[in-house]
N, C-alpha and C positions, 0 to 999 in steps of 0.2 A: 504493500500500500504506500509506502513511504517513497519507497525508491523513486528519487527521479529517472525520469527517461523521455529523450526529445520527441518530439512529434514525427509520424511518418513521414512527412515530407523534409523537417530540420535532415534526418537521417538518412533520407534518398540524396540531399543536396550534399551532404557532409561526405557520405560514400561517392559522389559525383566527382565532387572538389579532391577528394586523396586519391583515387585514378587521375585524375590531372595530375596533378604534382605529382607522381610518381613517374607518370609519363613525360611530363618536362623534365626531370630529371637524370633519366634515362637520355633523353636528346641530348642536355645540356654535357653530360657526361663521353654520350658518342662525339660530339662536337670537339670537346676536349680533348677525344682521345686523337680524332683527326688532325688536331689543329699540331698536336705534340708529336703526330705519325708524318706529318710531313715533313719533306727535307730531312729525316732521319740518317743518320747513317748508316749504313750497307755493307757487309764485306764485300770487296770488288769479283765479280767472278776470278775462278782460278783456283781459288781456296777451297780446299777438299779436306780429304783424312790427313792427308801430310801437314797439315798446316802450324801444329805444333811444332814442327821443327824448325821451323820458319824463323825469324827473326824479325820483328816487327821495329820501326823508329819514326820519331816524327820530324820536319824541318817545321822551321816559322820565322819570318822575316821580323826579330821583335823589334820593331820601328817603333816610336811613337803613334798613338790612333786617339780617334776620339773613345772616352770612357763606356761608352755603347756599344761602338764597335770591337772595341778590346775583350769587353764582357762576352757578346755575342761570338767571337773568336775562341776563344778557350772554352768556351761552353761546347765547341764544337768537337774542339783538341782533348776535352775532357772526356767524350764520348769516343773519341774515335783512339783513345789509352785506352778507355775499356776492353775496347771490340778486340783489339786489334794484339791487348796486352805489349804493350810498346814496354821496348825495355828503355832507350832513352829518350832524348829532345835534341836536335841541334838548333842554338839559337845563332839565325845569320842577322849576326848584328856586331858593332863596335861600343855596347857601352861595357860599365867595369860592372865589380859587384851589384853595385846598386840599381839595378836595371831594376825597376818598376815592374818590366811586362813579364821578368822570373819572375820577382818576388810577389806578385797578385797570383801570378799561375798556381806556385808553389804552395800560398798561403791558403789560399779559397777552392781548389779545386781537386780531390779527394789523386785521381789518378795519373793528375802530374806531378808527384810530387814521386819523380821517380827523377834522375841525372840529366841535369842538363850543362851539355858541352858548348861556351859562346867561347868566339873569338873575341879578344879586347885591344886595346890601339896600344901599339909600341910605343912605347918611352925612356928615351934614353938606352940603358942598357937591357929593358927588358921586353921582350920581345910577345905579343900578343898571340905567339903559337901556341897550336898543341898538338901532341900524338895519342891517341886511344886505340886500342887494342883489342878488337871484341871479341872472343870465342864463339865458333857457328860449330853447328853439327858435323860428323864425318871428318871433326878435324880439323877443319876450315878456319883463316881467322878474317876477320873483315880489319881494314884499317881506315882511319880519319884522321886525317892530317888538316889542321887548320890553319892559316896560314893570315897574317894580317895585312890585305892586299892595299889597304892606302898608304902604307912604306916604300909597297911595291911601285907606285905611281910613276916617280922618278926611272924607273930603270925602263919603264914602257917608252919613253919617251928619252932616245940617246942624246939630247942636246942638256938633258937635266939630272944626271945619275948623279943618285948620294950613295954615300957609303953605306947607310940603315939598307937601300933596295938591295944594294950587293950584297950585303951580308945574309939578307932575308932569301934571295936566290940562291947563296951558297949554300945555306941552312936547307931550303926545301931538296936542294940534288942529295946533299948530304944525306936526308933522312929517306928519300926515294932509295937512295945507292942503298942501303942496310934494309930496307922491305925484303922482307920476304910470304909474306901474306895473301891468299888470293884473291882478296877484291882490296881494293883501294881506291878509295874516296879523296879528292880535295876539297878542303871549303873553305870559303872563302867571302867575304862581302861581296864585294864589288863583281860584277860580270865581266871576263876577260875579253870579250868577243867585238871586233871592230867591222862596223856596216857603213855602207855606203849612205848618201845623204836621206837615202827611202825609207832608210831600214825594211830593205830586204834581205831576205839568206842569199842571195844568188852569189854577191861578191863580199860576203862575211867573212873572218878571217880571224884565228887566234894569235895574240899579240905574243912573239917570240920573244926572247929564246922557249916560254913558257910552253908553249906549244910540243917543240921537240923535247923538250923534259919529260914532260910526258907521257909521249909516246915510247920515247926510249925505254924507261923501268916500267909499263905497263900500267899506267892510272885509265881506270875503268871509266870514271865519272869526276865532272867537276861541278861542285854545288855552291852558288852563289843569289843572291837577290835576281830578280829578272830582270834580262836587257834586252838588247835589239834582236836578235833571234828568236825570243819569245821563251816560252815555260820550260822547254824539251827540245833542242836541239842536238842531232847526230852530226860528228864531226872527227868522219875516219876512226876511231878505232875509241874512240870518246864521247859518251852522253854529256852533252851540258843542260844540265837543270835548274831552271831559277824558281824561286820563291815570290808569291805573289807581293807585293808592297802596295801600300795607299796609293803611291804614285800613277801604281798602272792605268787607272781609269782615266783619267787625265792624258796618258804618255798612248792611250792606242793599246791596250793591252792583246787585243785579241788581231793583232794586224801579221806579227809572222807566227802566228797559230792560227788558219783559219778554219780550223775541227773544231775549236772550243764551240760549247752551247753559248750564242751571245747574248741570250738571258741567264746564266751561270753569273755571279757573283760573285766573282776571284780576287779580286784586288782586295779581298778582306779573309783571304782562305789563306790554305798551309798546303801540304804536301805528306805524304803517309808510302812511308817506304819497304820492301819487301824483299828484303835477302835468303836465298836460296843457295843450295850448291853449284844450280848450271844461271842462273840470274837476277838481276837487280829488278823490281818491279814497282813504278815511281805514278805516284794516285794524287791528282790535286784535286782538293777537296774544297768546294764553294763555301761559302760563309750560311748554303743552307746544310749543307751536309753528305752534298748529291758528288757524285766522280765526273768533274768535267772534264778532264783528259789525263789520260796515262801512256804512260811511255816504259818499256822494256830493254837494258841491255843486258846481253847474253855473252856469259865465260869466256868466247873468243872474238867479242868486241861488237859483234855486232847488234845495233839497235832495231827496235821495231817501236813505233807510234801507233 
């Protein structure tokens, strides 16, 4: 008798209204899952049962960005550590310790915070190199050689040589001449590569001595910021790989790549690398998360795009 209880119709409307709302929320939830399913990241085809063996690494041009685009960047690099179990970072850049765009990655972002290897600007007697050494499977070791290329400036140019570019030259044959490792990496900032006023590849050309150094002792790849060749360039017996930078949208980015998706949004992406026994396997990864173009060099030098 006492119990209250709503009127038939309060209780048709009430049961009316919680099928809604359960049904908006469902939508708003699918909505959700779409909005976070897009531009997701993908492992690239290729990747099979072997893929544990693999060895996973990421590049990123850590330039200065706007604090949006920075966030939106590692958020991406954060995902694609997971995926991908990246054992390090190469950061192509010239600041020192206190680089901002480690130390955010490092401090806020659960699966960078694994090695990251930056080149820094020589000074005086100390020299912004380095060597790392990685162990791959079967044996194998991978090397990177970082090398601080605005030293090198001077020596690119014979009417301007100092003694820091000679010595920085003599240093990289040096460390070349004692490799013994099967894949070998250079990195480096700046892009070695000299284009004609179009920037086209047609009459592109690697600035020497550089060029035959590395051919001689066998450098696989050289990894720097992007230039006038564009992301992936094949050059005789050498992938050159650049790194997206702010600059590109501005500079033409997609002018000597014309595969790239040109609604891909690169100029705020990285690069996701894939070492194997018989090859290098190089993923640039848009600022949504998508493979705009990759490039392949294989054990006996040769490239495929």
């Amino acid at each position: 008798m006492g119990e209250y209880s709503l009127p038939r119709q309060g209780r048709a409307a009430k049961k009316t209204s919680w099928r809604r709302t359960v049904a908006t929320q469902a939508a708003l939830c699918l909505a959700l899952y779409g909005a976070f399913a897009v531009g997701r990241l993908q492992k690239p085809p290729g990747h099979g049962r072997r893929e544990t063996l693999d060895l996973h690494f990421l590049s990123v041009a850590g330039l200065p960005r706007h604090p949006q685009l920075q966030t939106q960047l590692l958020l991406q690099m954060d995902k694609a550590a997971k995926i991908f179990k990246a054992k390090f970072v190469l950061n192509i850049g010239e600041l020192e310790e206190d680089d901002p765009f480690w130390h955010n990655a490092t401090m806020y972002f659960r699966f960078l915070r694994i090695p990251w290897y930056t080149i820094t600007v020589s000074q005086r007697q100390r020299y912004g190199n380095f060597v790392k050494r990685i162990a791959l499977p079967h044996e194998q070791v991978l090397e990177l050689i970082g090398i601080d290329t605005g030293s090198l400036q001077g020596f690119m140019h014979a009417d301007n040589q100092s003694k820091i570019s000679n010595e920085q030259v003599q240093w990289l044959q040096e460390t070349l001449e004692l490799s013994d490792s099967n894949w070998r990496i250079v990195v480096g900032f700046d892009p070695l590569m000299i284009c004609d006023e179009e920037h086209t590849t047609e009459r592109a050309k690697f600035y020497e001595p550089l060029h035959s150094l590395f051919i001689r002792h066998g450098v696989n790849a050289y990894l720097s910021t992007r230039g006038c060749v564009g992301y992936f360039y094949h050059d005789g017996t050498i992938m050159h790989i650049g790194n997206p930078t702010p600059s590109d949208k501005r500079r033409g980015a997609f002018l000597a790549n014309k595969n790239v998706n040109n609604t891909s949004e690169v100029s705020n992406g990285f690069l996701v690398h894939r070492v194997t026994p018989l090859e290098i396997g190089s993923y640039l990864i848009d600022s949504e998360g998508r493979v705009a173009l990759k490039s392949v060099v294989q054990q006996n030098g040769r490239g495929v795009m």
